[in-house]
Structure formats: structure tokens, C-alpha cells
N, C-alpha and C positions, 0 to 999 in steps of 0.2 A: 530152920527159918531162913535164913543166907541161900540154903542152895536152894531150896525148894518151893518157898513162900511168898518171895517177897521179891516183886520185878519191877522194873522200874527204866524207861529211857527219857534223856532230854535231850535238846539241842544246844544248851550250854554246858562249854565242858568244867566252868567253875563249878557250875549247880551239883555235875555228876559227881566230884570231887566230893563238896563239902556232904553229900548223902553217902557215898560209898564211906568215908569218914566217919560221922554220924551212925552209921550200921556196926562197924568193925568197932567202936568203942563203944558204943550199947553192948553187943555182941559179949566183950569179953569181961563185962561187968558177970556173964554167967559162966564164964567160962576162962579161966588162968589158963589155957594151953590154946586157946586159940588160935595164936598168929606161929603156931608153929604145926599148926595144922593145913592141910589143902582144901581152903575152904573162902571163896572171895562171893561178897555180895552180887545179885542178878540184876545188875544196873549196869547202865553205859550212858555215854555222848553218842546221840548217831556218827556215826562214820560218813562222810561223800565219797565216790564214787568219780570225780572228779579227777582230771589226770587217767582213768586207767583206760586203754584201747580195750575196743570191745575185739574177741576172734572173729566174728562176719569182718570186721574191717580189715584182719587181717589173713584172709584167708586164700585171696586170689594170690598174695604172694609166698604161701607156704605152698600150695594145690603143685604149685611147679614142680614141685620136685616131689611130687605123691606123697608125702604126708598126709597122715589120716587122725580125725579123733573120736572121739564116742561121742556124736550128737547130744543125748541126753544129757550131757555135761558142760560142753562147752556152751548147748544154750543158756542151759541157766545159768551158766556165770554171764554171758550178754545178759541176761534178762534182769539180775541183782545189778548188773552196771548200771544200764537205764532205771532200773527202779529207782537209785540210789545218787543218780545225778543232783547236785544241787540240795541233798537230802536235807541242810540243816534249813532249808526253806519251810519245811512240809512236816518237820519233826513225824510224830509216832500218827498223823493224819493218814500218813503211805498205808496203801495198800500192800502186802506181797501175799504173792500167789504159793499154794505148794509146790513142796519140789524135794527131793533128795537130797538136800545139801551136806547132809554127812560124808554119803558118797561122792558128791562134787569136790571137796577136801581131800578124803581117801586118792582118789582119783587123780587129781592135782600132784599128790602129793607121789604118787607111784611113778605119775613123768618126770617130776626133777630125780626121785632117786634111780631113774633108769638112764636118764642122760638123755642127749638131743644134741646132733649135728649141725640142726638146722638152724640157724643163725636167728632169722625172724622169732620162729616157735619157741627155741631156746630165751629169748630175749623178753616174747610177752608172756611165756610161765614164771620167770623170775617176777617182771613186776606187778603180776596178777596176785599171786599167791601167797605174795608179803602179804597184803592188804585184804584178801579173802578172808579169812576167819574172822574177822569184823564185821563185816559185810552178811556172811552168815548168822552170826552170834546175833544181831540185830534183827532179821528174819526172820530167827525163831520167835524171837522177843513179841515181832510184830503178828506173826501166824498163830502162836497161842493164845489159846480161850483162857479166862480167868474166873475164878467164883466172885472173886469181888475187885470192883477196878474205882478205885478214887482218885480226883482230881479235884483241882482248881485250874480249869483253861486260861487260855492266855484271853482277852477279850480284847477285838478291835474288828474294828466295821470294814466292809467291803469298801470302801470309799480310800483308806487307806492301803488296800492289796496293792503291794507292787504288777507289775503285768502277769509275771507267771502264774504267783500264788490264786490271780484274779480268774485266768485261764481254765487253772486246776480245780477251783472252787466250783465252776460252772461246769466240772467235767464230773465230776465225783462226788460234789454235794450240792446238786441240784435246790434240795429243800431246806436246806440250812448254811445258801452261800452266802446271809447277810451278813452273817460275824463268824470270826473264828471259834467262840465260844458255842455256838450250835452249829460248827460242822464239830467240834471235838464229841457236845453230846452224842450225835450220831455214830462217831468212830467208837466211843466208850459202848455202846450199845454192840457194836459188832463184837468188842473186845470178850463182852461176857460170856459165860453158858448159861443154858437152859436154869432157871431156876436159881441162877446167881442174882449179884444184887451190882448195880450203878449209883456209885453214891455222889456227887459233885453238888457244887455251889458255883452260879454263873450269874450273867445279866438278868433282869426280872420280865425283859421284854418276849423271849420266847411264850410266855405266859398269855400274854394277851395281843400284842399283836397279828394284822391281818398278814405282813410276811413271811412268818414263823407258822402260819394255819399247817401245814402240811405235815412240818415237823410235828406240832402238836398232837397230832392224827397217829405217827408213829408211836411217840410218848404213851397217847394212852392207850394202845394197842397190848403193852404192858400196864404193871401195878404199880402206883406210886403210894408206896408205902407211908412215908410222911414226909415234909416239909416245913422249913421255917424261913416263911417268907420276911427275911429280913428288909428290904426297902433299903434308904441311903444312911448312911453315916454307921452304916456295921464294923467298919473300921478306923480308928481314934487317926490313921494315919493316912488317910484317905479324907481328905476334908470333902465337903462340899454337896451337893446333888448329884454329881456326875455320877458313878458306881452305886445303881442300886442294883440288888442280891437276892437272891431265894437261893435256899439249900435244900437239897434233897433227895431222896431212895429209889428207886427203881426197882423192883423185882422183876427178871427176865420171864415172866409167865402173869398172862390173865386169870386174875381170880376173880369172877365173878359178884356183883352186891359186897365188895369189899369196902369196908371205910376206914379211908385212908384220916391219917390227924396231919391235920394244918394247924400253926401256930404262925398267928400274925404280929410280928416285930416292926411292922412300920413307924408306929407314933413313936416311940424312944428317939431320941438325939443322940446317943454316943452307942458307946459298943457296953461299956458297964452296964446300964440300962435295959439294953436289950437282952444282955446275959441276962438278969436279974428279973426282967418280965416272962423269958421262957423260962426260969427256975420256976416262979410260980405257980405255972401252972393254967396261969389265966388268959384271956384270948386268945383258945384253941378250939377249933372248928375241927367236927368231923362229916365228911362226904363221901357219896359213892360216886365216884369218876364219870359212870354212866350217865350222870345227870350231866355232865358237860356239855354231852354231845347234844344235848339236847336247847342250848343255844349257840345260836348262829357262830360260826367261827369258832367254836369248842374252847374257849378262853378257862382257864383253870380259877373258876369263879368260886370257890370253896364254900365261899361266907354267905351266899344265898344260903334262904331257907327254902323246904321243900314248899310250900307255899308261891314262893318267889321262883322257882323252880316248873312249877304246874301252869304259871302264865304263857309258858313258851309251847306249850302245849293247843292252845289255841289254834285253830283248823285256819281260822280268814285275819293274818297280817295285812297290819295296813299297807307295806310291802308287796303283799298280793293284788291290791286293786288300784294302788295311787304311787304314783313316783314323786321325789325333789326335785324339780328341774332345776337346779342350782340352789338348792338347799335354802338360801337367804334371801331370795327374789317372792315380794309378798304380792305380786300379781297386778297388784293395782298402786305404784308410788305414790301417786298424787294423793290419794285416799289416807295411805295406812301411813306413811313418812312426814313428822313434823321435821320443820327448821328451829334450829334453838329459838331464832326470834317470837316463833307460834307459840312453846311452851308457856309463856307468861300467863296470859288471857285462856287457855287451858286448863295450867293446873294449878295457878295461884302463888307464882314461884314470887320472891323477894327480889327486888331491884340489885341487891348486894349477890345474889344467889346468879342473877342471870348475868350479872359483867364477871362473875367468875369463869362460865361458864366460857363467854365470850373472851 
């Protein structure tokens, strides 16, 4: 399970601490001989990339003296440099490309033991090569498929990205740059393979919001297995309305006329509560996904029935023939808008009712 199972990167290195921690004393509750065994959990801190010279920068001044390297190698370590710039900005968001990095190590590792004259080259193989297998290790982490990838994302709105993150957002998650919590949906979905499963719990707004339309479109592109759309106060420590929740499955493959179960946790006030209403059993909805698409904006509407469902079906929306011109503009003021003082002799209001009012 340690070597094989169980992967894990974050951008805080207390967090990767108290997990790599966490694993090893679970771990040797099965096993009295484990820590004298070669066997360390598949978790990290990302590593930055920060401080180390890429070789294009330094290549005009080794070329002088005809030094040569193997292409194939020396880019990809430029290319893990750049990836890796500023990494704890972007955590496990990064993209990395394939590439040989075993043999980039190998390789590395055959020029320090052959030695080097050359002053420059000699100087960026040293402090390249400390900090590569980091840099690697986390590649891998980020280029491997997983059957099942869970999370809790970090959640925070476009509004707070610093510049860069804001940059990157609009460069790499076009359809879920509003928060960080749907551009990680989207990364969790690359993370999987075919026929694996995406399990996470995030904001409740990718659901029905017109921002997140696209993202939705990819979602159900796949099977959403089930969901507990929790709403606010899912956590006793978390007060308030700000943080509401839905949790939920993914399966990496369209199953056609599948119905998926929804359980709706909103009305509960605490987190007891809502345990205790999904123990039950009760307020669980079963839908096929296909019905979504079939209103406007594809919002993950579960709780309609197919009845409720069959109206959107209608050929002539009023949409089709009539627009709002500003939604609230009744056409005619003078006609359809009383002034409070007109209500009286209207609707029969009380003297005490209309100095309220006023």
C-alpha cells in the first residue's frame, strides 16, 4: 500500500509531514518490522524550482570551449525547471509533460561521476543535480493516471488570485477559472483513468451556476455516480452560510440511462444532522444525468420529476418569441406603479399601516 497505492502531493510541507507520519504509524500497526524496512510512503511537498539556472542560459558560455550534451536531456531538465518555477503557487494544478526522466538522472548522474573541466558546466551539474530527483519524483506523481483520486480542494475565487495564479488560470483552465476548487475538479479528472472513479466534495455553485456551464458539460460527459449535496453548515466548524458543499463520484466512463442517487442534506443546521438524515435514508433522489441536458444551462437539478422534466421539452419557449428588455420595466409606469400614498383608497390599507409604511 506505501509503495504502490497510495500518492499523495501538497504545497504545504507541515501537511506532507503530519501524512507521511500518519501512513508510517498506520503502516506499522500491520507490520512490527517495518521501519527497518526500504519502504517510505508516495507523498511529498512540491519542490520549486526556483534558484536553479536553466542550461539554454547557460549554454553560450560553455559552447566556447566545445562542450557538448545530449539534447534529450538537458531539455527536460530546462523544461522541469520552468514547469516548476514558483511550484508552490500551482500545487498538483501543473501540468508535466512526458519525458525520460529516469534517464535524465542516469545521465546526470554518469557526468558528475566522469568529471568535467569546465568550470561553468562543472558548477551547473553540481547545483542541478542536488535538487533533480525532487523535481523528478514529483513528475512522476504529477504524469501518473490513478483508479481513484480524492480530494477536498482548496476553495477561493478568482477575485482573490494573485497575478500569476490569475494569468495561469486563464491559460490552462479556461472553463473553471472562476475558483480554484473547479479548476482542481478539472485536474482531478485528467488525474484518472478510464473507468476510475473522482471522488471530491467542493462549493455547491459549479452545480447551477451560468459560470461553471461548460465545466458542467465536461462533468456530465462522465457518470456521476452519486452525491450528497450537503448545502451550508456541513461542518460544526465552519459557521455560517459562506461554505456550502455537495460531495461526490465520478466514474471516468459514460454509462448511458444510468441513475445516479442524490441525497439532499440542505435543510439540517449542523453536521450531526445531516449525518443522521443521510443515515436514514430519506431525501434521496434518483436521476438520469441525460435529463439535465435537457434544461437550459444543464444545472444538476436531480429533484425534478420526470414530469417537471418533460416541460422543457416544449418546441415554442417564451424565450423564442419575446425578450425582457430589462427584466423589471412594466412598459407602461404611470399605469402599472402605485406611490405608497395611492395604496390607501386602493386597497383599504389602515391609517397606522400607511405611516408605517411611510
Amino acid at each position: 500500500m506505501l509503495a504502490h497505492n497510495l500518492y499523495g502531493l501538497d504545497i504545504d510541507d507541515r501537511a506532507y509531514q503530519l501524512t507521511y507520519f500518519s501512513l508510517m504509524v498506520k503502516a506499522r500497526q500491520y507490520d512490527r518490522r517495518l521501519f527497518s524496512r526500504d519502504l517510505r510512503p508516495q507523498v511529498c511537498a512540491i519542490e520549486e524550482s526556483n534558484g536553479l539556472t536553466k542550461w539554454s542560459d547557460m549554454r553560450g558560455q560553455v559552447e566556447a570551449e566545445q562542450m557538448s550534451l545530449e539534447d534529450q536531456f538537458v531539455n527536460l531538465a530546462d523544461e522541469l525547471i520552468d514547469t516548476f518555477r514558483d511550484a508552490k503557487n500551482y500545487g498538483s494544478l501543473l501540468q508535466v509533460e512526458p519525458g525520460n526522466y529516469d534517464g535524465l538522472l542516469d545521465y546526470m548522474q554518469q557526468l558528475l561521476d566522469e568529471g568535467c573541466n569546465n568550470l561553468f558546466l562543472s558548477g551547473w551539474l553540481q547545483e542541478v543535480a542536488e535538487r533533480m530527483p525532487k523535481l523528478v519524483r514529483q513528475a512522476k506523481l504529477l504524469r501518473q493516471k490513478y483508479w481513484v483520486c480524492v480530494t477536498n480542494p482548496p476553495y477561493l475565487g478568482s477575485g482573490s488570485f494573485n497575478a500569476a495564479m490569475n494569468q495561469f488560470a486563464k491559460k490552462n483552465f479556461p472553463d473553471s477559472k472562476s475558483d480554484l476548487f473547479a479548476m482542481f475538479m478539472e485536474r482531478c479528472n485528467a488525474f484518472v483513468k478510464p473507468n476510475g472513479f473522482q471522488a471530491m466534495i467542493t462549493q455547491q455553485a459549479w452545480m447551477f451556476l451560468s459560470s461553471y456551464e461548460k465545466l458542467r458539460e465536461k462533468v456530465l460527459q462522465k457518470t456521476i455516480v452519486n452525491m450528497a449535496y450537503l448545502g451550508p453548515r456541513a461542518f460544526d466548524k465552519i459557521g455560517g452560510e459562506v461554505v456550502q458543499t455537495t460531495a461526490f463520484v465520478v466514474l471516468q466512463l459514460k454509462v448511458p440511462a444510468f441513475k445516479g442517487t442524490y441525497c439532499r442534506l440542505v435543510k439540517p443546521t449542523s453536521q450531526q444532522a445531516k449525518e443522521k438524515l443521510f443515515l436514514t435514508g430519506d431525501s434521496r433522489y434518483t436521476a438520469q444525468q441525460e435529463s439535465f441536458a435537457k434544461i437550459p444551462g444543464e444545472p444538476i437539478a436531480y429533484w425534478l420529476s420526470n414530469e417537471e422534466i418533460s416541460l422543457f421539452d416544449i418546441k415554442n419557449k417564451i424565450g423564442d418569441i419575446a425578450i425582457s428588455d430589462g427584466q423589471n420595466k412594466t412598459g407602461d409606469n404611470d399605469k402599472y406603479i402605485w406611490y405608497f400614498w395611492e395604496v390607501n383608497s386602493q386597497f383599504g390599507w389602515t391609517q397606522e399601516e400607511m405611516d408605517f409604511i411611510g
